[in-house]
C-alpha positions as CSV (number, residue, x, y, z in Angstrom):
1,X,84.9,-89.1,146.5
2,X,87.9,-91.5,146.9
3,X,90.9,-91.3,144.7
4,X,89.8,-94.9,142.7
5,X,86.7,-93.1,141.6
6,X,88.9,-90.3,140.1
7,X,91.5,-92.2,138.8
8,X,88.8,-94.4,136.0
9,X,87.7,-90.9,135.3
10,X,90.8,-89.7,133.8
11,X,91.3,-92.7,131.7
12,X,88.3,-92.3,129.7
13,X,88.4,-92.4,126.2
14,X,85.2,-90.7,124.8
15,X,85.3,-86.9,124.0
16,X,82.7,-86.7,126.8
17,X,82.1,-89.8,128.9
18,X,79.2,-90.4,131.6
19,X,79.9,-92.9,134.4
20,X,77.4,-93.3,136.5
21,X,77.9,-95.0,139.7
22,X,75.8,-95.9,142.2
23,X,77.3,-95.7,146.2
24,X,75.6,-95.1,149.1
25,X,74.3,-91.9,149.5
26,X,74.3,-90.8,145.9
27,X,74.4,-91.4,141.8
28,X,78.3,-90.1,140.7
29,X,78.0,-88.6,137.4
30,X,81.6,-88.1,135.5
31,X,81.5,-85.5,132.9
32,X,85.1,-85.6,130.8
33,X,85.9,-83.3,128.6
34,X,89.1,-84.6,126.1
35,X,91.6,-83.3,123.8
36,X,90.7,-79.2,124.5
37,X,94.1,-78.7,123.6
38,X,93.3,-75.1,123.2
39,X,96.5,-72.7,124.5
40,X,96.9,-70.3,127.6
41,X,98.5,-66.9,126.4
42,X,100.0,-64.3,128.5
43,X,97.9,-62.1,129.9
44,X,95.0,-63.7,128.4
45,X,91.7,-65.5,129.5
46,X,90.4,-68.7,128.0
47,X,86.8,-70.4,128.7
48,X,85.9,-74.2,127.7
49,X,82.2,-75.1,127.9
50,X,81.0,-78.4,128.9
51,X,77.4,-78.8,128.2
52,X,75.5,-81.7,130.0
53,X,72.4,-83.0,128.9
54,X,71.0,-85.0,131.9
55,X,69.1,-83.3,134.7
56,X,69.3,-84.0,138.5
57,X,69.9,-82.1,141.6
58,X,73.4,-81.8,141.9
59,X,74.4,-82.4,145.6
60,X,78.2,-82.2,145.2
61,X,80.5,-81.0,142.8
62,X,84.0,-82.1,142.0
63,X,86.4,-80.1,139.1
64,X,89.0,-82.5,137.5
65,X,92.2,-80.3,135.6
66,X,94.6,-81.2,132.7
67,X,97.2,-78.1,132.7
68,X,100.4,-77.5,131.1
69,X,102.2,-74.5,132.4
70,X,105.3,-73.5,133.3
71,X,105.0,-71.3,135.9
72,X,101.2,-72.0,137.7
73,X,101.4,-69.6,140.0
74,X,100.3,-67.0,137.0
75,X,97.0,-69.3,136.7
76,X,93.4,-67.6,138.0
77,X,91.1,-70.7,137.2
78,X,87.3,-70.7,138.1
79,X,83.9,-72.2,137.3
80,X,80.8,-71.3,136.1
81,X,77.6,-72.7,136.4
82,X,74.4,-73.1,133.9
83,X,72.8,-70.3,135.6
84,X,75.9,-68.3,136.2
85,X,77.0,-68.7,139.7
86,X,80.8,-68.4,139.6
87,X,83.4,-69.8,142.2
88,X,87.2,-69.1,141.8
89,X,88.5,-72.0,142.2
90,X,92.4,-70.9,142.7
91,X,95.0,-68.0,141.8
92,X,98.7,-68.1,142.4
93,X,99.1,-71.3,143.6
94,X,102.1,-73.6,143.4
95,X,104.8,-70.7,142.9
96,X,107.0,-71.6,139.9
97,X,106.6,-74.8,139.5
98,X,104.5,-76.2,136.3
99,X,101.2,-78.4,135.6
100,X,98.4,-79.8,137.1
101,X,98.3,-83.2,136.4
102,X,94.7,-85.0,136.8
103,X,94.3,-82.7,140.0
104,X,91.3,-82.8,141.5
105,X,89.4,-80.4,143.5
106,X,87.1,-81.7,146.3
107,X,85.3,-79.9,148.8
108,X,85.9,-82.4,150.8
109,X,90.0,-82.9,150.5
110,X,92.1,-82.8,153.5
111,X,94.8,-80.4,151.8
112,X,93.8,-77.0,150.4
113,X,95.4,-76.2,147.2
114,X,97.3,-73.1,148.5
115,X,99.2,-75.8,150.6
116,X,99.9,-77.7,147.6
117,X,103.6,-78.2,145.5
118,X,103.3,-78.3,142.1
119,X,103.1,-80.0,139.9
120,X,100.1,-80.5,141.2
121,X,98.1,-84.3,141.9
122,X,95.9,-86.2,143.5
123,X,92.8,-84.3,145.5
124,X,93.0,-80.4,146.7
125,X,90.4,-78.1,148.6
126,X,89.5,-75.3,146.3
127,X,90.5,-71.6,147.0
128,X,86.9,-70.7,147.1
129,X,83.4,-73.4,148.6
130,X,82.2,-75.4,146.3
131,X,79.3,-75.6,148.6
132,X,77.5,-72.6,146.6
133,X,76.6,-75.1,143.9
134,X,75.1,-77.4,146.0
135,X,71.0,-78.2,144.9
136,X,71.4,-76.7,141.5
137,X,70.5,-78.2,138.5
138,X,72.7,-79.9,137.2
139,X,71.4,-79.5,132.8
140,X,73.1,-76.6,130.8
141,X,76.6,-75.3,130.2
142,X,79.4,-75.4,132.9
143,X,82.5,-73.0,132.0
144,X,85.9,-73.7,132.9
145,X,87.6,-69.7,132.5
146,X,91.5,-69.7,132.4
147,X,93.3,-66.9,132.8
148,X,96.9,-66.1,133.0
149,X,98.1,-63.2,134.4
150,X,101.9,-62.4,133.7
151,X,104.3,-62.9,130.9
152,X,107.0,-65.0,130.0
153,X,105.2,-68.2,130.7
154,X,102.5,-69.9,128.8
155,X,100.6,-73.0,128.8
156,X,97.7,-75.5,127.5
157,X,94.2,-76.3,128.7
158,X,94.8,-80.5,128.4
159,X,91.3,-81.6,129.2
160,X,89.3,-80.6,132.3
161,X,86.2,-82.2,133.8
162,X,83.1,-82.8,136.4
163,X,82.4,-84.9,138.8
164,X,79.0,-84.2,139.8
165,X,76.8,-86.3,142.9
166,X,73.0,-86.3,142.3
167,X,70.3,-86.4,145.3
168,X,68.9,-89.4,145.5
169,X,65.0,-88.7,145.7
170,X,64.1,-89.6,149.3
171,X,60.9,-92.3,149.4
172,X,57.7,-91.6,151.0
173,X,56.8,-92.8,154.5
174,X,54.8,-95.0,154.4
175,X,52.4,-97.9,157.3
176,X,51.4,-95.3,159.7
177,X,50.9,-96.5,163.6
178,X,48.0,-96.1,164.4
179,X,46.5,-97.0,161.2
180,X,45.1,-94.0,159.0
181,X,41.8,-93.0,160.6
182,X,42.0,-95.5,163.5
183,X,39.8,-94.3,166.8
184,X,39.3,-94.0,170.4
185,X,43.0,-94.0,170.9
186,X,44.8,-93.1,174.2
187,X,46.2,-90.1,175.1
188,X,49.6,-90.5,175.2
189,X,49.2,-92.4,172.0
190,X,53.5,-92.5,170.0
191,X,53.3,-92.8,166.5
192,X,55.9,-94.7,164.3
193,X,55.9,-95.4,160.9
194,X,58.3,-97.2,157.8
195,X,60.7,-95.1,155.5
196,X,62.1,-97.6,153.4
197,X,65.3,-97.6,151.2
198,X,66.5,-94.2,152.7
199,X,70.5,-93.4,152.2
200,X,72.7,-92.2,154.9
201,X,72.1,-88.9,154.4
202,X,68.4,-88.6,154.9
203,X,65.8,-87.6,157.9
204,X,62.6,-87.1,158.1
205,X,60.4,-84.2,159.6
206,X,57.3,-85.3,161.7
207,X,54.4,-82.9,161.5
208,X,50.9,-82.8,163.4
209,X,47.8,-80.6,163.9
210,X,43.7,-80.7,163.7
211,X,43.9,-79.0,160.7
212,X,45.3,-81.1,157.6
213,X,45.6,-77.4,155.7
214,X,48.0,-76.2,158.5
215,X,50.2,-79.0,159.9
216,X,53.0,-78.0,162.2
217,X,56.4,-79.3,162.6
218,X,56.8,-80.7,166.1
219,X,59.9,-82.4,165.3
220,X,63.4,-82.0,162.7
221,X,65.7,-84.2,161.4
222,X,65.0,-87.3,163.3
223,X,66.7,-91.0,162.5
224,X,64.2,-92.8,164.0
225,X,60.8,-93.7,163.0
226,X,59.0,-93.7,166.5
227,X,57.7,-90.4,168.1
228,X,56.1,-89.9,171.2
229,X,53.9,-86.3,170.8
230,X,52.9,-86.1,174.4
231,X,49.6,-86.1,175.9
232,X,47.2,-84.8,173.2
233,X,43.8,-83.7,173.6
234,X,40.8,-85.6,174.3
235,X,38.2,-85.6,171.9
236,X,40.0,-84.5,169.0
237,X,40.9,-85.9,165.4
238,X,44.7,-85.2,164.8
239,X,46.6,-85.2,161.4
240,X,50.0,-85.9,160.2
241,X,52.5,-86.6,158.0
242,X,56.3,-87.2,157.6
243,X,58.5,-85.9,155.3
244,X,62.0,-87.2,154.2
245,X,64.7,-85.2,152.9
246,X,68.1,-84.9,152.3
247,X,70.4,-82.0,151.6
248,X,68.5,-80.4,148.7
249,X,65.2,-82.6,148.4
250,X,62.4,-83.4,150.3
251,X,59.5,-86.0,149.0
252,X,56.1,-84.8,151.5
253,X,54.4,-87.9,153.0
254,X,50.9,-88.5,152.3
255,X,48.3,-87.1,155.3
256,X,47.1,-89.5,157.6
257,X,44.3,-89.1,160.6
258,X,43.7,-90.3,164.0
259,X,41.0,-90.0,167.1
260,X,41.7,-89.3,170.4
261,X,38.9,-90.9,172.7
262,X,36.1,-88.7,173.8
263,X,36.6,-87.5,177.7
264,X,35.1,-88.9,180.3
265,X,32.4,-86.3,181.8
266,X,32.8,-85.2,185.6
267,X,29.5,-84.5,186.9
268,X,29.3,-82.4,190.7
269,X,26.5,-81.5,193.2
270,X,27.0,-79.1,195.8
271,X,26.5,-80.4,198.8
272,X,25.1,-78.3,202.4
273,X,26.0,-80.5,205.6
274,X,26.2,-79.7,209.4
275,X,29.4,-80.1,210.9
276,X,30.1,-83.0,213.2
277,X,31.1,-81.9,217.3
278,X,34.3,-80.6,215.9
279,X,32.6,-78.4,214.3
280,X,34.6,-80.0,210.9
281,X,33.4,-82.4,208.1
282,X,35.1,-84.6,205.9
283,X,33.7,-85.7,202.7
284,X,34.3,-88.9,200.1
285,X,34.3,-89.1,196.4
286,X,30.6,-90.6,196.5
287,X,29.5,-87.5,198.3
288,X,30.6,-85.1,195.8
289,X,30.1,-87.1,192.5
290,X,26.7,-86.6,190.6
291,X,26.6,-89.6,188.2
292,X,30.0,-89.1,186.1
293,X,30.1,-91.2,182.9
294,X,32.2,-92.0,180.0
295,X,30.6,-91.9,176.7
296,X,32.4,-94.7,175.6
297,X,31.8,-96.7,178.3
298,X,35.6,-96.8,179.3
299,X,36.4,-97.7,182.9
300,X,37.1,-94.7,184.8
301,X,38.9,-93.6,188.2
302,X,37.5,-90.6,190.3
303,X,39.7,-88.4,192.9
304,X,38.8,-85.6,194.3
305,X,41.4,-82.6,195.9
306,X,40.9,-82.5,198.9
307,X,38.7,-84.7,201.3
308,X,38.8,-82.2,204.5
309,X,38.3,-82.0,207.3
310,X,36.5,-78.9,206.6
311,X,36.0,-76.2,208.8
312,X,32.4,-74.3,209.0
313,X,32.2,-72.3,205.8
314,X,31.9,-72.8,202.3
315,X,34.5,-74.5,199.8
316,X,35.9,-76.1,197.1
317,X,36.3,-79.3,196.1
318,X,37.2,-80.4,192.6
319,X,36.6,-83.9,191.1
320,X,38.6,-85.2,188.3
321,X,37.0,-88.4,186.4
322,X,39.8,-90.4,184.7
323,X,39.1,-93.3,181.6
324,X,42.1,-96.2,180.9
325,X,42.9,-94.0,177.8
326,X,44.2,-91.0,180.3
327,X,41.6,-88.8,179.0
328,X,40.2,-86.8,181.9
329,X,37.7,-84.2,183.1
330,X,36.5,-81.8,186.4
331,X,34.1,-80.3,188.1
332,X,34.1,-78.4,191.1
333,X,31.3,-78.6,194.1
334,X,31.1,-76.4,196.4
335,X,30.5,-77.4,199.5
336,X,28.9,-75.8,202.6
337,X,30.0,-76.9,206.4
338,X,26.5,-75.4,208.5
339,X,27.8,-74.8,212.3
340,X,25.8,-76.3,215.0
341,X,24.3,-75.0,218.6
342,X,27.7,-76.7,219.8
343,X,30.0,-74.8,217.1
344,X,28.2,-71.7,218.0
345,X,29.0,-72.3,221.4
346,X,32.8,-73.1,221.5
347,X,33.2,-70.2,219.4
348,X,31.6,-68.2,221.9
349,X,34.0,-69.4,224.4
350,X,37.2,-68.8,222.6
351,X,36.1,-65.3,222.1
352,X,35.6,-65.6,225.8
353,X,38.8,-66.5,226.6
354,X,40.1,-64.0,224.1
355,X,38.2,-61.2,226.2
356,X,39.4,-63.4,229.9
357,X,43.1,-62.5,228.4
358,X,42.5,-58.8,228.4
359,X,41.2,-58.9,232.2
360,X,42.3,-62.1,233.7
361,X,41.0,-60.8,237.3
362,X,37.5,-60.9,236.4
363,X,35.4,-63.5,238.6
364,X,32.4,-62.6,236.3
365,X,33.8,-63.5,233.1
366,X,35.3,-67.2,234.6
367,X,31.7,-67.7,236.2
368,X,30.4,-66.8,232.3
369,X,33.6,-69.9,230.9
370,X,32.1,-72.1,233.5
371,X,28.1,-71.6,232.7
372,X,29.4,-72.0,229.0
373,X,31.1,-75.1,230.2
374,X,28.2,-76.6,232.0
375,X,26.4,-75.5,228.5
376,X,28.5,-78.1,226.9
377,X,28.0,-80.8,229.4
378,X,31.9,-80.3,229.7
379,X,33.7,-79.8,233.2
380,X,34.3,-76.3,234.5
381,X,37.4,-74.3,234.2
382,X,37.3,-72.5,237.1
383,X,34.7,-73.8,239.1
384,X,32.5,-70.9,239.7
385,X,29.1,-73.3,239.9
386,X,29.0,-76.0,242.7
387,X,29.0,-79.5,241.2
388,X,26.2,-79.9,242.8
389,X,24.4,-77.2,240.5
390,X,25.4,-79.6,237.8
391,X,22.8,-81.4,235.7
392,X,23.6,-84.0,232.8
393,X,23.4,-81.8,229.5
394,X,22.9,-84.2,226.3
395,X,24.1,-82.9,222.8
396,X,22.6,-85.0,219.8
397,X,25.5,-87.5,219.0
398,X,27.3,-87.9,215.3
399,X,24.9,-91.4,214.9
400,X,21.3,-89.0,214.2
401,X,20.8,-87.7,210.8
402,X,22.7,-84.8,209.8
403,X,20.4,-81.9,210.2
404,X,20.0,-82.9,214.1
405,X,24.4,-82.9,214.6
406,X,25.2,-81.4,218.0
407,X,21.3,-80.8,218.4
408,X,18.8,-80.4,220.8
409,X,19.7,-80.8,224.8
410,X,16.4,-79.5,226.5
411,X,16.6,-76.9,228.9
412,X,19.1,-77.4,230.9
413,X,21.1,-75.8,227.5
414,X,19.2,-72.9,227.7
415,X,19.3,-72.6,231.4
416,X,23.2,-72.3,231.2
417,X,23.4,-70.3,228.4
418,X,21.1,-67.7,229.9
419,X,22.9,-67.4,233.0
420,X,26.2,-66.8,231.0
421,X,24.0,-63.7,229.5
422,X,23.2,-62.5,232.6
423,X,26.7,-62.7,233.7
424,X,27.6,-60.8,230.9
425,X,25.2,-58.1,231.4
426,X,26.6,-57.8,234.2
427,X,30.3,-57.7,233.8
428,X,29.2,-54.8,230.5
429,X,27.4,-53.0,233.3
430,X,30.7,-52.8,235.8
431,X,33.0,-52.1,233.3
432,X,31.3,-50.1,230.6
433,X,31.1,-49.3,226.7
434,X,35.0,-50.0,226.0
435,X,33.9,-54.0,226.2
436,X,30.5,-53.8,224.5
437,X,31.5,-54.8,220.7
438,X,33.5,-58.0,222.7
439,X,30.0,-58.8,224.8
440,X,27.9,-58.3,222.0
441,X,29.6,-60.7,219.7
442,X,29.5,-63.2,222.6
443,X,26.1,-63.1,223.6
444,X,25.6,-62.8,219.6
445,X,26.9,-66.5,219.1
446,X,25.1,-67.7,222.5
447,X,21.9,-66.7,219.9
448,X,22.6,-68.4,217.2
449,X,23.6,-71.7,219.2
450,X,20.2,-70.9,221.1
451,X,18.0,-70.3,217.1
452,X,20.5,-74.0,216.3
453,X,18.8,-75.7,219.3
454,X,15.5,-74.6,218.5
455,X,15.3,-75.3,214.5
456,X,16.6,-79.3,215.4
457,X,14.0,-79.2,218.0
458,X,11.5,-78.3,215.3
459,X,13.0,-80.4,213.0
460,X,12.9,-83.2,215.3
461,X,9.8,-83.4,216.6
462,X,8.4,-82.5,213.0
463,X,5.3,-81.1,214.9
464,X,2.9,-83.8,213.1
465,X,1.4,-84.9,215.7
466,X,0.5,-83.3,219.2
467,X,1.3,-84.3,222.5
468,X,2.3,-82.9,226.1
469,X,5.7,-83.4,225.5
470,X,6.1,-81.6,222.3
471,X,3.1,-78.3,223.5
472,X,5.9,-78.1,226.7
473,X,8.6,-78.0,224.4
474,X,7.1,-75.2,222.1
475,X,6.0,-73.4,224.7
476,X,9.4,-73.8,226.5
477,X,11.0,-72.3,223.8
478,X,8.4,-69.2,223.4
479,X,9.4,-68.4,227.8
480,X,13.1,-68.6,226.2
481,X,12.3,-66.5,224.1
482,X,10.3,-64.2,226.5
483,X,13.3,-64.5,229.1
484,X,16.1,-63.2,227.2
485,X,13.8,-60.5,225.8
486,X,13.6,-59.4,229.2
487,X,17.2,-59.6,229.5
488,X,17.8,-57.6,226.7
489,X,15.5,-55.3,227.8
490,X,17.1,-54.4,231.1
491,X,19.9,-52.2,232.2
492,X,22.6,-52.5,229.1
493,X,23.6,-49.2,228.2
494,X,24.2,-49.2,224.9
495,X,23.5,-47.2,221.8
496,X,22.5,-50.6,220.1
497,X,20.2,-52.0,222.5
498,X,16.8,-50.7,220.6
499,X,17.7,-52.8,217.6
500,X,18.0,-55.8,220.4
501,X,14.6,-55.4,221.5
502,X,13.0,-54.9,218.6
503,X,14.7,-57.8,217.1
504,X,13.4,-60.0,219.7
505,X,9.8,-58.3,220.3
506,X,9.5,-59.2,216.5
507,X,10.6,-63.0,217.2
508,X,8.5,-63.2,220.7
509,X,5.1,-61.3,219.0
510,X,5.4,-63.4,215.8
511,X,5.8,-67.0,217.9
512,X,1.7,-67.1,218.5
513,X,1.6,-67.3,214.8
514,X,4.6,-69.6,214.7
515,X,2.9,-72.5,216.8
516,X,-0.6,-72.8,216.4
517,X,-2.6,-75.2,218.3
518,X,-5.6,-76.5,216.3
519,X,-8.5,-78.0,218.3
520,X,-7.6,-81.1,216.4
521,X,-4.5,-81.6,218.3
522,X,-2.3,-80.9,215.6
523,X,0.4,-78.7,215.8
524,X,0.9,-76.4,212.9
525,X,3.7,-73.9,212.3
526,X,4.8,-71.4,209.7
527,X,8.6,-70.5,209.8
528,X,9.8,-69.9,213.0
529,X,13.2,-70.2,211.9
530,X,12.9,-66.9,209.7
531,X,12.3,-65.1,212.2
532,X,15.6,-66.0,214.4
533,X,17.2,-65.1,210.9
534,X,16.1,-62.1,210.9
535,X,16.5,-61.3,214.3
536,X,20.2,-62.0,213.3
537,X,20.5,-59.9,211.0
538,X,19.8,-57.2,213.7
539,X,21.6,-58.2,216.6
540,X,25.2,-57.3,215.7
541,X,26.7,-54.6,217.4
């Protein structure tokens, strides 16, 4: 309160006056209690009542004093509320000298009363917080209690008074942005909204949820009427409200409602494709998407994690399907890289060269690199084979569809890979069982680039109609067959070698009922590649 406030209080007339004045953060109320008159004894306690008929929320509290006494310092002086909160206001203050003369006592003063000189004017701290009578109400009787404690020295209660603030009732927010109920909203929608005629001392709470029953506070005391939530959920209907307060009221905003737009949905396939010659594949959004949509038909972006290359194997790729509103969604695909006859191969001969580490004096083992090599249509490490063994060795280029990548050579394929088996017999035979497992997983992926080789030549020639060149091709594949049989057959000394041969007896006895020659011409066949699967499944050492 300022001092000119104070000052038209004291000179008021009436018994008990009410000013009201309006400033900027609150309604002052001046309560002045006149002509008390009523005399301090030694060693005796006085009370005046002031009884005040308006109601409000008092939000501060000021005590104005009339006193004559001679000595102050024997004074204990403190206030009561209506519902009997007391506060000492001050005790032996002001040493010997006498009165308090209009003195007010303000929370707020910049001088505490038990720094003061009497006499005693103008604004003082009190001893003791008015603070504790903050949000009270302000109806019933206040107390003034007097009380002098020595002898000697008496005095006279003049007059004494209030000076009470009352909280101002804070105004409802009000035009909500978005609008109430609005839909298909972004996001990252921010919300804002208009508080009106608010004083200096108000803020507002913004609270938000799904449920309007249990609304959480996600944000205290703000000044500004803009708030930006953060991404919300997709999908969802949110609710909200803001409340404005002030120190010791708060007026709840009504509830208003908005939609976040539905997701888009990401839609995957899984997706089996044979590896290009690097024995890798790379794949694009197209290949992994299945028809995704939005259900509002909102524009939408699609990126996937990861386009490869991917090596031979199986993994994961996951698609995320954005709309313009930053709503999003995934799926994952899994997707499986199939080797080819070439993968098998150049696996084998890193394995080889693994093995060519370990004994780097072997001429068998280089001669094996080298038929490998020739395998490939590549040139030869270590020149074991004349050039002029050589023949041209063709591997199905990336241009043919993808079940024929690195596919079908013709013989001359076999014919390498073959003598590489041989070789390898061979070197197992000089140097014994302490190479086997390293042999056997060789010659093991020799197999399987030799069962790759036949399926695309299947697969190629789609066996729908007979001719010379395709009965020489089947029946070139049944003497490969019969040839490494024989191979296995012979000579390796190993514990494993029965599950070899039976593997391939069951592969070589089955291939009359793999490829059938009707007297029609056409070629018929059940599935030869089942059993090369399951002569896999037996082969390993």
């Amino acid at each position: 309160m300022n001092v000119s406030i104070k000052i038209l209080i004291i000179l008021t007339a009436a018994c008990i006056s009410l000013l009201p004045v309006a400033q900027a953060n609150a309604t002052v109320h001046s309560y002045i209690l006149d002509n008390v008159s009523e005399e301090i004894l030694d060693n005796d306690t006085i009370t005046s009542n002031l009884y005040i008929q308006d109601s409000f929320i008092v939000q501060d509290v000021n005590v104005i004093l009339f006193i004559e006494h001679t000595w102050v310092a024997d004074l204990e002086v403190s206030l009561v509320a209506p519902d009997g909160r007391e506060i000492e206001l001050f005790s032996d203050v002001g040493s010997s000298g006498a009165n308090f003369e209009g003195t007010i006592l303000d929370e707020q003063a910049d001088i505490s009363i038990v720094d003061g000189q009497a006499p005693f004017t103008g604004s003082y701290r009190p001893e003791n917080s008015l603070l504790d009578f903050t949000c009270m109400e302000s109806k019933g009787t206040w107390k003034l209690k007097v009380e002098d404690t020595a002898s000697e020295d008496n005095g006279t209660l003049i007059s004494w008074g209030l000076i009470l603030d009352s909280s101002e009732i804070p105004p409802a927010a009000n035009n909500p942005s978005p609008p109430d109920t609005a839909l298909d909203l972004a996001v990252n929608t921010c919300l804002s909204w208009d508080v009106g005629n608010v004083t200096d001392d108000m803020r507002w709470d913004l609270y938000l949820g799904t449920n309007p029953d249990s609304l959480v506070r996600i944000a205290s005391d703000l000044n500004d009427t803009s708030y930006c939530p953060g991404p919300l959920v997709a999908g969802t209907r949110y609710y909200w409200r803001v409340n404005i307060k002030n120190l010791c009221l708060t007026t709840q905003g009504p509830i208003w409602s908005f939609d976040i737009t539905l997701p888009p949905v990401a839609k995957c396939r899984n997706i089996t494709v044979t590896a290009d010659r690097s024995c890798q594949l790379s794949v694009t959004v197209d290949d992994i998407d299945w028809f995704s949509y939005d259900p509002n038909g909102d524009p939408i972006t699609r990126q996937i994690d990861s386009s490869g290359p991917f090596s031979v194997g199986v993994h994961n790729v996951t698609l995320t399907v954005t709309d313009d509103k930053g709503a999003s969604d995934s799926c994952v695909s899994t997707v499986t890289v199939l080797p080819t006859a070439y993968c098998y191969t150049t696996e084998a001969m890193n394995e080889l060269w693994s093995l060519i580490a370990q004994d780097p004096t072997s001429q068998l083992l280089k001669q094996a690199v080298d038929l490998l090599s020739a395998s490939l249509g590549e040139s030869l490490s270590y020149n074991t084979i004349a050039e002029s063994e050589m023949v041209h060795v063709f591997w199905a280029g990336p241009d043919r569809v993808s079940q024929l990548q690195g596919g079908f050579a013709g013989t001359t394929v076999f014919d390498y890979q073959q003598q590489a088996c041989v070789v390898l017999k061979s070197y197992l035979q000089a140097r014994g069982p302490a190479y086997e497992e390293a042999i056997y997983g060789i010659w093991r992926l020799v197999a399987q680039s030799q069962r790759k080789l036949a399926e695309t030549a299947i697969a190629d020639s789609n066996f729908e109609y007979a001719d010379a060149a395709m009965v020489e091709q089947a029946e070139t594949l049944i003497r490969d067959a019969d040839t490494i049989t024989e191979l296995l057959r012979s000579e390796i000394p190993d514990t494993a070698l029965p599950k070899y041969e039976q593997a391939w007896m069951l592969a070589v006895e089955n291939m009359g009922t793999v490829v059938d020659w009707n007297r029609d011409g056409t070629v018929a066949y059940k599935d030869f590649i089942s059993f090369f699967d399951e002569w896999l499944a037996n082969v390993a050492p």
